[in-house]
C-alpha positions in Angstrom: 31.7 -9.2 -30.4 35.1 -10.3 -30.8 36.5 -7.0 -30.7 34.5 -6.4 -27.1 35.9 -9.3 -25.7 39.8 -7.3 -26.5 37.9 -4.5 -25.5 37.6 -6.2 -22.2 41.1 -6.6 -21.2 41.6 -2.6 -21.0 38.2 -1.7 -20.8 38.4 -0.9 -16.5 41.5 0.8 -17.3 40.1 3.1 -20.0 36.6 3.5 -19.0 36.0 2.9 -14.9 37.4 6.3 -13.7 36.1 8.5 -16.1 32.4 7.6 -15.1 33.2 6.4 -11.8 31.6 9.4 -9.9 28.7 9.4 -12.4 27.7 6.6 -11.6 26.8 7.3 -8.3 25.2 10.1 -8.7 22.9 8.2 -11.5 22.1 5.1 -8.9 21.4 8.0 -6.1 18.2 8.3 -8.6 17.3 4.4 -8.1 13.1 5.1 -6.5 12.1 1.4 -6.9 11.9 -0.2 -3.4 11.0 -4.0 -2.5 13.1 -5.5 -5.5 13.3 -8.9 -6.0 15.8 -8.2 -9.0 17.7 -5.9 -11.0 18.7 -6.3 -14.8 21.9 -4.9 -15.5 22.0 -4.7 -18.9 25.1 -4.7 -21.1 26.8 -5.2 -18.0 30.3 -5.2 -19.2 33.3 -6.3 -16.4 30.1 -5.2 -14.0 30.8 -1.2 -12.9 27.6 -0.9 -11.8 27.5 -4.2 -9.4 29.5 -2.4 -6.2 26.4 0.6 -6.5 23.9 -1.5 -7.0 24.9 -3.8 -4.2 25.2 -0.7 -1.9 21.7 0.6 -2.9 19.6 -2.7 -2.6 21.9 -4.9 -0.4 22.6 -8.5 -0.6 18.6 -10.1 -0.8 17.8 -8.9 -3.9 18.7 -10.6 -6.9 21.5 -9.3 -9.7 21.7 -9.9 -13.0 24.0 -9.0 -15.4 23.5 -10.0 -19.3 26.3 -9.5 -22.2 26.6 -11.0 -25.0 30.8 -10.4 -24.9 32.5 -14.3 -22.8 35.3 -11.9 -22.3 33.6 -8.9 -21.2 31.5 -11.7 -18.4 34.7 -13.6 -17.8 36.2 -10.1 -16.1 33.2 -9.5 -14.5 32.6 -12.7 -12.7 36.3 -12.2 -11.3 35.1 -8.9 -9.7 31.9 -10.8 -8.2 34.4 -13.9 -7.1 36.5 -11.2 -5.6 33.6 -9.7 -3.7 32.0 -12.5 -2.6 29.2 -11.7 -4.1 26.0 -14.5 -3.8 23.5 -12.3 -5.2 25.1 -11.3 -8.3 24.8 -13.5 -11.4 25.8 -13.3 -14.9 24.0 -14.7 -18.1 25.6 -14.7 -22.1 22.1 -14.2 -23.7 21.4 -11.6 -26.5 19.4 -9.6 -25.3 16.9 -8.9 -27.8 16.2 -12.6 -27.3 15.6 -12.8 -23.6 12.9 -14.0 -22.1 11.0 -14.5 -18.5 11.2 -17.8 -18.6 15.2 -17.9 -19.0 15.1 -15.4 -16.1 13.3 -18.0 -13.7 15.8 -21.2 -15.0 18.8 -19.1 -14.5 18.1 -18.2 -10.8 16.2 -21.1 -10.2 12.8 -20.0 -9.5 10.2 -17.1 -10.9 12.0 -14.1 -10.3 10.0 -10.7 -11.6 12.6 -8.0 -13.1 11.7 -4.7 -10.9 14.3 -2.3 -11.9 16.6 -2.3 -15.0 19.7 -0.3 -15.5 21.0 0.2 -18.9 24.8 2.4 -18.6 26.4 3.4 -21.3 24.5 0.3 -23.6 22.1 1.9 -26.0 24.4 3.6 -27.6 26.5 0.6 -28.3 23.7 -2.2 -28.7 22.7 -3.1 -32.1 19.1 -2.9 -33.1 19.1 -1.3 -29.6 15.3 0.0 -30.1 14.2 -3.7 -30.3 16.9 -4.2 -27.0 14.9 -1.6 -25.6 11.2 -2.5 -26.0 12.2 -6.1 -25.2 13.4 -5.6 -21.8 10.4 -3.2 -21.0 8.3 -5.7 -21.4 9.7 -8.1 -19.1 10.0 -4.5 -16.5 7.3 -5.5 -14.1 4.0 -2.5 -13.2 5.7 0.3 -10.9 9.2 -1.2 -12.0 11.8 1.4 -12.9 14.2 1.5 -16.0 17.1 3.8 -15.3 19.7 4.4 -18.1 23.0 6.6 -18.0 23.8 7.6 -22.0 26.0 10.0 -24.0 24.5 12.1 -27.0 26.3 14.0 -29.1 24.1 16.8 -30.4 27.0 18.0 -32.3 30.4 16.1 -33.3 33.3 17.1 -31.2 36.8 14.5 -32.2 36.0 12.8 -29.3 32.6 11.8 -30.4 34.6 10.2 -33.5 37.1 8.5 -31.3 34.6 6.8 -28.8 32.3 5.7 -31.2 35.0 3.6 -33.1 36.7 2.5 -29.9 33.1 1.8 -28.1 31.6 1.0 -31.7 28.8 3.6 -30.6 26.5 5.5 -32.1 26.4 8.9 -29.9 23.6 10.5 -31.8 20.9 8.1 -31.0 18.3 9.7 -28.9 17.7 6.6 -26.9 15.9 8.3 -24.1 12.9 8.6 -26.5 11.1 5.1 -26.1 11.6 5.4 -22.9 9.5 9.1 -22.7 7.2 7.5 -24.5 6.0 4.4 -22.6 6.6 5.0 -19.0 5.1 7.3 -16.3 7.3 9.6 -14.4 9.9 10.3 -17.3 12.5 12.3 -16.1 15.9 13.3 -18.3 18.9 15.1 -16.7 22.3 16.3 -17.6 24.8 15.5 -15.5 28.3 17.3 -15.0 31.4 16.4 -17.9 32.8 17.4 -20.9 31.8 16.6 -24.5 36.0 16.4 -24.7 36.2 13.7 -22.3 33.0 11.5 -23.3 32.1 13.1 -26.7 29.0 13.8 -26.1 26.4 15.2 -23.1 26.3 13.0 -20.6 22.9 12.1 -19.3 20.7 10.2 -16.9 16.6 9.2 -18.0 14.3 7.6 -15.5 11.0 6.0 -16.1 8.4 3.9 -14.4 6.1 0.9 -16.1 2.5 1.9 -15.7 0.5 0.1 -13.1 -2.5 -0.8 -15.0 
């Protein structure tokens, strides 16, 4: 964690334009209406807040959880800068988190309908746990949406990001996702295993309504 919080101070700089216009096209794919909140997991200096903000406007709840003081610190100055009321930031691990911390952090009950997940898997340790952790919390018909890099094979750039991202690229982190939700849906999107050393991807799924 303490190299994440350097990682912070030239972590916009490095990362923000490279996946700038991949974002967008990844929250274009956002189907969950009538959110009360969206969990923006690993949330770094918080990329995804301005697209998330756009799509869902400022009633519904944001929050972002990291586990890196710096990585938070940058991405509250982004929300101060904003003016954003809506947005919210929590230091929790997130294999730890729970409903009940939700509600006390924003002050009332607060169901989780959407959860993004960009560029986190990959990095997160014991990220299946991470994983199974947060989908329970995903409320019926709620959507988990999660932009990710595999590396199928090892190009130098694969070696490069996963020491400075301290990432694992050949984790198939789509998988548990395929396997528990309805509506799975896995795309490529457009980039070079040069520039991100790996395929660049997008996976959509939606909690079954039981």
């Amino acid at each position: 964690m303490n190299w994440y919080n350097l990682f912070s101070s030239f972590y916009d700089l490095s990362i923000e334009g490279i996946y700038k216009k991949s974002r967008q096209e990844v929250f274009s794919m956002l189907a969950t209406e009538h959110v009360s909140c969206v969990l923006d997991l690993a949330c770094g200096t918080g990329q995804n807040f301005p697209h998330l903000v756009e799509r869902f406007g400022t009633e519904t709840q944001i929050l972002g959880i990291d586990l890196s003081p710096g990585m938070l610190a940058k991405a509250q100055k982004r929300i101060d800068k904003k003016g954003w009321e809506n947005v919210s930031l929590l230091e929790v691990d997130a294999r730890q988190l729970n409903q009940e911390a939700i509600d006390a952090h924003l002050g009332k009950a607060t169901p989780i309908h959407c959860i993004v997940s960009t560029l986190a898997l990959v990095v997160i340790p014991n990220w299946e746990k991470v994983f199974h952790t947060l989908f329970d919390l995903l409320s019926p018909g709620g959507q988990f949406l999660m932009m990710e890099v595999y590396a199928k094979r090892k190009v130098p750039q694969t070696y490069y990001t996963d020491l400075i991202a301290r990432a694992d690229l050949k984790r198939k982190v789509w998988e548990p996702l395929e396997k528990v939700s309805e509506r799975f849906d896995r795309k490529e999107l457009k980039g070079s295993p040069h520039l991100h050393g790996g395929t660049l991807y997008v996976a959509s799924g939606f909690k079954k309504v039981l």
